[in-house]
C-alpha positions as CSV (number, residue, x, y, z in Angstrom):
1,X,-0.8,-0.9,0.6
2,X,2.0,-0.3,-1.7
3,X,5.6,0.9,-1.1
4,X,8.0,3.0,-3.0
5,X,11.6,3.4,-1.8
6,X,14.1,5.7,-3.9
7,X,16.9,4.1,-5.0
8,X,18.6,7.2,-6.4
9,X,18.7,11.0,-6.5
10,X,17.9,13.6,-3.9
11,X,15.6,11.7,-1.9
12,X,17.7,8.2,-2.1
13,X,16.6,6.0,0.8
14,X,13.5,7.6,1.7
15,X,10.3,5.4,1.4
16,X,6.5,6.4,0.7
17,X,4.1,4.4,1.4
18,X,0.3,4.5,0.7
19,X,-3.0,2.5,0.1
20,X,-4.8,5.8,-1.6
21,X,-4.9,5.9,-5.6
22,X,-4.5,7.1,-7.8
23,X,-1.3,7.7,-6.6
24,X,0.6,10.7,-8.3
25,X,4.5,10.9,-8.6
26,X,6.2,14.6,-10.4
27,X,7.5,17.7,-9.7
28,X,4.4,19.4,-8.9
29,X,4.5,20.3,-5.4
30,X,0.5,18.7,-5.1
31,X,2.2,15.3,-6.2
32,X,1.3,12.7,-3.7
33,X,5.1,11.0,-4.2
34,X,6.9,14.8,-4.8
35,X,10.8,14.2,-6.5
36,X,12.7,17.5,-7.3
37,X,15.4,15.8,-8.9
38,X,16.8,16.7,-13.4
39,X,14.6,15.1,-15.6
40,X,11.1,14.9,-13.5
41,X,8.4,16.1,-14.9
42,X,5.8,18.3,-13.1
43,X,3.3,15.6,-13.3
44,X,5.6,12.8,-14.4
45,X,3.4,9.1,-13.8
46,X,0.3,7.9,-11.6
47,X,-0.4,4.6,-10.1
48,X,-4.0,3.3,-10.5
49,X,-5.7,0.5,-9.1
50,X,-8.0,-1.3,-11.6
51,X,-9.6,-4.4,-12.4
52,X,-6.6,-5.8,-13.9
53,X,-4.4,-4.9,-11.0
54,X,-1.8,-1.9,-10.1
55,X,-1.5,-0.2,-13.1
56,X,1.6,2.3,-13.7
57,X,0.6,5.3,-16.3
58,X,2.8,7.7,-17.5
59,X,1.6,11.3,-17.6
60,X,1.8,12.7,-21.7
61,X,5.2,13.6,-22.9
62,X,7.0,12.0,-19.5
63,X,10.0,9.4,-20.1
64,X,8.8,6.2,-17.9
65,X,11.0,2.7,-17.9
66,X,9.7,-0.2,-16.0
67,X,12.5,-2.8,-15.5
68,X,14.8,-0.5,-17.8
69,X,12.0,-1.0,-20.4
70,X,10.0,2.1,-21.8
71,X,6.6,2.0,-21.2
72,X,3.8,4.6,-21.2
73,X,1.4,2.0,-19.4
74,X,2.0,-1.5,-17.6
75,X,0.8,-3.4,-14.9
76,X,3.0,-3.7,-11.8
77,X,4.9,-6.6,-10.0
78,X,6.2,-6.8,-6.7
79,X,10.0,-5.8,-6.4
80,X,9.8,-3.7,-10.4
81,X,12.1,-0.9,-10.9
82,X,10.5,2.5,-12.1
83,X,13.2,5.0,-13.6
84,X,12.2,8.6,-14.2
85,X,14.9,10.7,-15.1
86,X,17.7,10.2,-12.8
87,X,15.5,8.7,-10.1
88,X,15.1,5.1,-9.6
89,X,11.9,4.0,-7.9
90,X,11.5,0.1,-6.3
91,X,8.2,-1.1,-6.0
92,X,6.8,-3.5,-3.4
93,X,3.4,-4.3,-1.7
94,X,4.1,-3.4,1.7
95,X,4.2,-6.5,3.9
96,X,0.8,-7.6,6.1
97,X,0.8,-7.5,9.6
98,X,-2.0,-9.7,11.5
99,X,-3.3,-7.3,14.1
100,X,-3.5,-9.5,17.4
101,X,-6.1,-11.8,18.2
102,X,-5.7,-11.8,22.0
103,X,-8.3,-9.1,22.9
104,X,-10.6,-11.5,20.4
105,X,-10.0,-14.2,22.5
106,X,-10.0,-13.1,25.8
107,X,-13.7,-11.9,24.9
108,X,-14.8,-14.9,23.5
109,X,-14.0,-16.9,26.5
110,X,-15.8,-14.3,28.6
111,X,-18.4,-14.9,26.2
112,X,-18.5,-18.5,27.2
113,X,-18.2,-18.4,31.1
114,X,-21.2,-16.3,31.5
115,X,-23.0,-18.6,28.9
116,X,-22.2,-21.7,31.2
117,X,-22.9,-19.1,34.3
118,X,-26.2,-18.7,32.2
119,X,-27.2,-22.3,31.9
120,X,-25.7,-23.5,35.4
121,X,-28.1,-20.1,37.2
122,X,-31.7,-21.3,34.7
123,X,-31.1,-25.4,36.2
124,X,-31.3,-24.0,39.7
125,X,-33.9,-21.5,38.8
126,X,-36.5,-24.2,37.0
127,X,-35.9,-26.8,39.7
128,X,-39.2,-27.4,42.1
């Protein structure tokens, strides 16, 4: 799952995350990450998961910098810093939470009692 928080512009603060792709970022009121803000394209740059890893792509005639960089395609990293126009875009992989183990456990020592149960109840029942 990945995590884009808005650094700037009209939606500074806010936070989208996601584990769908391709992700799509613009104007266009379909996007999946929509930003109304000078400078934004309709369909501005899409995030792709390939072989190679996240992939950011920007869309034909959009302005994209990575890291204050221009690109028109790179691959991301944890903690990079899309700019699109006025907007400035920080992206993370959201962080991993272990889901709990104690309903796991609980069943597998259930599991085990009426094995032993099991065992203790076929002794008595085989014995002359």
């Amino acid at each position: 799952m990945v995590q884009l928080q808005i650094q700037s512009g009209s939606r500074s603060g806010a936070t989208f995350q996601t584990a769908r792709f391709p992700l799509r970022a613009g104007r266009a009121k379909d996007s999946d990450l929509a930003i109304d803000d000078p400078g934004v394209w309709p369909r501005h740059f899409q995030i792709n998961w390939l072989p190679e890893g996240l992939v950011l792509e920007a869309e034909p005639d959009a302005l994209l910098s990575l890291n204050d960089v221009p690109v028109r395609r790179a691959l991301l990293r944890n903690w990079d810093m899309i700019t699109l126009g006025a907007v400035r875009i920080r992206f993370s992989l959201c962080p991993v939470h272990p889901s709990s183990q104690a309903a796991r456990e609980w069943l597998t020592w259930i599991a085990l009692a009426a094995l032993c149960l099991g065992q203790v109840f076929l002794v008595y029942a085989l014995l002359p």
